[in-house]
C-alpha positions as MATLAB code, in Angstrom:
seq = 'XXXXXXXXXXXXXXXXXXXXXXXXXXXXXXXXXXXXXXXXXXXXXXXXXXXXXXXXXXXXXXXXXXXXXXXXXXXXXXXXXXXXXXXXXXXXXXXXXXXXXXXXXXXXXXXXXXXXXXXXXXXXXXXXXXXXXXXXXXXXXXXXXXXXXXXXXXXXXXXXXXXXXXXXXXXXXXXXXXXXXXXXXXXXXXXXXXXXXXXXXXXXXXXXXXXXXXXXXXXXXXXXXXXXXXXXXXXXXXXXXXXXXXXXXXXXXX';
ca = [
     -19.781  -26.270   27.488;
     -22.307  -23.370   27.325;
     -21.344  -20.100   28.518;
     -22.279  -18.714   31.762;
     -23.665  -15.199   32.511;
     -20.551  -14.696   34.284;
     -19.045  -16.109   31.038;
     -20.490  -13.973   28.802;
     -20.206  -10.927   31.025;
     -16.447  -10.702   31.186;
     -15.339  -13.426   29.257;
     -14.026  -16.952   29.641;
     -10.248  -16.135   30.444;
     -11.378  -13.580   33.310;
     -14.206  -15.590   34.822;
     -11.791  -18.489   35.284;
      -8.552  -17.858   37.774;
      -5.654  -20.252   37.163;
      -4.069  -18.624   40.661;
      -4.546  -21.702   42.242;
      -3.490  -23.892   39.747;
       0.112  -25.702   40.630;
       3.231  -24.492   38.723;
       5.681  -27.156   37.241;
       9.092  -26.362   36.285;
      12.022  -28.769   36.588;
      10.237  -32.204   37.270;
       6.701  -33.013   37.761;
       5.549  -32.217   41.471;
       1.756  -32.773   41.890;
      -1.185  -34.983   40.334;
      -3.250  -32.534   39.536;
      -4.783  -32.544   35.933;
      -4.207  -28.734   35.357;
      -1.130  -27.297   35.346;
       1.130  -24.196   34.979;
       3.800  -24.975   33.083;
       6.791  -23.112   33.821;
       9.605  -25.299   31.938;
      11.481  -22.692   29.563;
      13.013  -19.745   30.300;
      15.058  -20.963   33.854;
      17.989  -19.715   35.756;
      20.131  -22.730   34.359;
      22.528  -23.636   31.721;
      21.924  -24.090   28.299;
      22.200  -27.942   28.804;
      19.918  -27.926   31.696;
      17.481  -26.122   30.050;
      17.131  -28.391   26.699;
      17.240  -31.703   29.060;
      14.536  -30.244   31.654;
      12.762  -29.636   28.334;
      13.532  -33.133   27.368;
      12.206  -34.424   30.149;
       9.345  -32.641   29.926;
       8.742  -33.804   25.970;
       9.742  -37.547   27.176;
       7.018  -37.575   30.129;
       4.297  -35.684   28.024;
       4.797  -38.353   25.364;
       4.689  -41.370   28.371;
       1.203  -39.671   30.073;
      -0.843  -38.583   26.884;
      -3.632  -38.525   29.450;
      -2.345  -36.590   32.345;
      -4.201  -32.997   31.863;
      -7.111  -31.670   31.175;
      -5.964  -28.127   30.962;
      -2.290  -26.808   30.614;
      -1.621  -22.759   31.060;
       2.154  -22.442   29.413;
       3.480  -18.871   30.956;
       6.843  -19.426   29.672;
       7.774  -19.695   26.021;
       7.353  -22.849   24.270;
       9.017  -24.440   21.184;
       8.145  -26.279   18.568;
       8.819  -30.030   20.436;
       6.763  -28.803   23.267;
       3.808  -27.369   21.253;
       3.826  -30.630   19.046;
       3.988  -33.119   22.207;
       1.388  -30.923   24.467;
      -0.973  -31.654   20.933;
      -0.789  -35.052   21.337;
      -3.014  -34.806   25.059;
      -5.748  -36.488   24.426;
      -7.865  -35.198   27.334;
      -6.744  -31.285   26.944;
      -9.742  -28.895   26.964;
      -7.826  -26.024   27.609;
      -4.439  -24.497   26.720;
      -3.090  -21.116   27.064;
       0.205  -20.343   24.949;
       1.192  -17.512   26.049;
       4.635  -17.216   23.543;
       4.729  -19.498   21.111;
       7.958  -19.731   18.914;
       7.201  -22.227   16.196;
       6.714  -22.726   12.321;
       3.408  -24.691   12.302;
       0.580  -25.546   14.310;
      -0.594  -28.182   12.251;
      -0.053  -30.659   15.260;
      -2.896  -28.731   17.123;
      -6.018  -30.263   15.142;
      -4.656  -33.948   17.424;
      -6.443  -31.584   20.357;
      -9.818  -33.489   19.568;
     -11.216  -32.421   22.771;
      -9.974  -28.950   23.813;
     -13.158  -26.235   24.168;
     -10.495  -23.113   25.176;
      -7.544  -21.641   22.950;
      -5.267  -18.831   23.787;
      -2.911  -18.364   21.330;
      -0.389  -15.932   20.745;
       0.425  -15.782   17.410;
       4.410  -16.582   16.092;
       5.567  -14.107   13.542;
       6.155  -16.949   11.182;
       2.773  -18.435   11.440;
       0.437  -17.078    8.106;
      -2.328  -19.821    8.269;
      -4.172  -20.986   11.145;
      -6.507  -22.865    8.948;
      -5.857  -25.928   11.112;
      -7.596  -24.448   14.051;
     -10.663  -25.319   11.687;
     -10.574  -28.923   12.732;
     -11.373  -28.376   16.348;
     -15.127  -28.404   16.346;
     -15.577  -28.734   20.146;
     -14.070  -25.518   20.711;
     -16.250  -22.880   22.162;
     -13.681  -19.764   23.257;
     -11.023  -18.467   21.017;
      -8.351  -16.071   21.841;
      -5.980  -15.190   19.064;
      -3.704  -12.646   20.140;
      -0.920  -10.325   17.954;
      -2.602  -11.679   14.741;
      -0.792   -9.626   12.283;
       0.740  -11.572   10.691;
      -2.258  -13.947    9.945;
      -2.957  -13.778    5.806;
      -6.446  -14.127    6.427;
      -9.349  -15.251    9.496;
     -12.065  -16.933    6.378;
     -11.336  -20.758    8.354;
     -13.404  -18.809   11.246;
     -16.137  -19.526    9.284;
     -15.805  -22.857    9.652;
     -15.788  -23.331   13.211;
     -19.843  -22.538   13.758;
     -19.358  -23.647   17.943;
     -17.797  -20.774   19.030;
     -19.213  -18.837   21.639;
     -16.477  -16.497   22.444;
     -14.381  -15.092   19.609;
     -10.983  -12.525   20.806;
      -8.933  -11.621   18.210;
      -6.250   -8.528   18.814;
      -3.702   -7.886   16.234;
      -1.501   -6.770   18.388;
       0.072   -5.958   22.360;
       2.754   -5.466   22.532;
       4.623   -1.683   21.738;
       6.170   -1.210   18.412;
       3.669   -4.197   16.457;
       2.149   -3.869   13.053;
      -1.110   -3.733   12.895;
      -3.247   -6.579   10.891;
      -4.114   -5.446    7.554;
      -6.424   -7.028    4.719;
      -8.534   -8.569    6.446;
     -12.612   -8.350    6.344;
     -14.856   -9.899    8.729;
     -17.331  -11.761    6.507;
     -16.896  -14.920    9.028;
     -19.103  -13.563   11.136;
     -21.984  -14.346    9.016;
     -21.485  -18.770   10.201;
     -21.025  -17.719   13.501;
     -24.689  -17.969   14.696;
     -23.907  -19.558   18.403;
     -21.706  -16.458   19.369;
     -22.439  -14.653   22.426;
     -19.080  -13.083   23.045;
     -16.655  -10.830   20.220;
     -13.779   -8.553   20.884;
     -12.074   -7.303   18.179;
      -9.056   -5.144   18.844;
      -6.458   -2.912   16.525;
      -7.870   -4.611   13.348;
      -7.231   -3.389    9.957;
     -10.172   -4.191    7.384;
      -9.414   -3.812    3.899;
     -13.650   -3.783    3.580;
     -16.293   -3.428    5.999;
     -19.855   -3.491    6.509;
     -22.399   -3.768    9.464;
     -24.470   -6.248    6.850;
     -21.858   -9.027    8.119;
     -23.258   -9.153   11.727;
     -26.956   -9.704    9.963;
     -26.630  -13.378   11.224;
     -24.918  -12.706   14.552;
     -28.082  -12.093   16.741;
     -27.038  -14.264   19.714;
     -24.358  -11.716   20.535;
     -24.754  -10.446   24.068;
     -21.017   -8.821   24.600;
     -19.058   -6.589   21.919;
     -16.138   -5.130   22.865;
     -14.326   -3.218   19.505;
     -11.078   -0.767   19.738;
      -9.063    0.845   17.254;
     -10.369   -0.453   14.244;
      -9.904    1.100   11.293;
     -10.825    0.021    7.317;
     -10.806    1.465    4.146;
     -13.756    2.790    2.363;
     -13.452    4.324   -1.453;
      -9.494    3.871   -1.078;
      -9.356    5.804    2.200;
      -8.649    4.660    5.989;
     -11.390    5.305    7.993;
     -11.854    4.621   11.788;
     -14.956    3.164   13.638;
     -16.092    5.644   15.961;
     -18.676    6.118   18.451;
     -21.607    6.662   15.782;
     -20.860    3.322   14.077;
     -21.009    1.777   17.314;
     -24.506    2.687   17.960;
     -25.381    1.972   14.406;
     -23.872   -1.616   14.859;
     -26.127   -1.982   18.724;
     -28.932   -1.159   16.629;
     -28.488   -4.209   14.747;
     -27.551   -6.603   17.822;
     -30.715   -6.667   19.726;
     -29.469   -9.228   22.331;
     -26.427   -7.389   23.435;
     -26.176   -6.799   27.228;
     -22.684   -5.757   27.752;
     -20.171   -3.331   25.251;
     -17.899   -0.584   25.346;
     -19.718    2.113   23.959;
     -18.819    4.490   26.740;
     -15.127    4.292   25.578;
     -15.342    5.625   22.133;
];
């Protein structure tokens, strides 16, 4: 997987529609290898719900080859996050609400190349997220609660990097972070960073991201000689300066 111009221009999520894909709820319906997966959240009883989630859980575990790509719009547990990690041909999952304690199970994903991952309140470390070294595109959405993002480092594939701390009314802001990462992430070509809190920041840590050819910042703020600042409109042009390669930004909305 290499990104596209189309790709890099508005990002992996937007260039690639899931409207056609085929929604699943109760039972399995098609044979398609990508699915919506609709199976939480129903008009049903409680015990209909937990046994169409059952069956869900039982046929995953049966068909660890089924799909290729599974978009989850409703909320997902802990049983159905660990059994969807255990599809050996996934290459792309969306989690749209995740309600869990761990994601360790996720590093099984040998072969997945998308993530988008919103972000449990409960979940501190996504360390484990280290271990997929085929991904290329990483959303992590309402990453507050995330202690820090240094296992970023690790993964040196990615081309697109998303990571918004919050969006949803009402939720925290990240805080005490830094984004010294950046400096391993030589193959980027697409970073958003949105409603970040930086406990330190410098442009110095995009010296190594040249291959950058879409940056899209908002409301980021970090602290400088003990005091909040925010990046504004000058930084951005001082940070352009430093990113010959970049194409496509959001200058125009400071």
């Amino acid at each position: 997987m290499r990104f596209t111009e189309e790709e890099i221009k508005n990002g992996y999520l937007r260039t690639h529609s899931t409207d056609d894909w085929p929604i699943e709820r109760k039972i399995v319906d098609t044979a398609s290898d990508k699915i919506k997966l609709a199976c939480t959240q129903l008009n049903e009883t409680e015990y209909q719900k937990k046994k169409i989630v059952n069956y869900w859980c039982e046929f995953l575990k049966d068909n660890p080859t089924n799909y290729k790509k599974i978009h989850m719009v409703t909320r997902m547990n802990q049983q159905l996050f660990n059994v969807i990690c255990h599809q050996k041909e996934l290459d792309y999952l969306f989690i749209k609400w995740l309600v869990a304690d761990s994601i360790e199970q996720i590093q099984e994903l040998r072969k997945l190349q998308f993530l988008y991952l919103d972000i449990p309140p409960k979940i501190t470390c996504l360390n484990d997220l280290a271990k997929l070294k085929k991904l290329r595109s990483l959303y992590l959405i309402n990453s507050s609660s995330v202690k820090t993002f240094s296992f970023l480092g690790e993964m040196r594939g990615l081309e697109e990097l998303v990571i918004a701390s919050r969006v949803y009314a009402g939720a925290k802001p990240s805080q005490k972070q830094d984004l010294s990462f950046l400096k391993n992430l030589n193959e980027l070509k697409v970073l958003s960073l949105f409603d970040l809190r930086l406990e330190t920041f410098s442009l110095d840590v995009f010296e190594h991201c040249v291959s950058i050819e879409n940056i899209q910042i908002r409301n980021l703020r970090y602290k400088e000689y003990g005091k909040w600042k925010t990046f504004l409109r000058k930084d951005m042009e001082l940070l352009l300066e430093r990113l010959p390669n970049v194409r496509y930004h959001n200058l125009d909305k400071f």
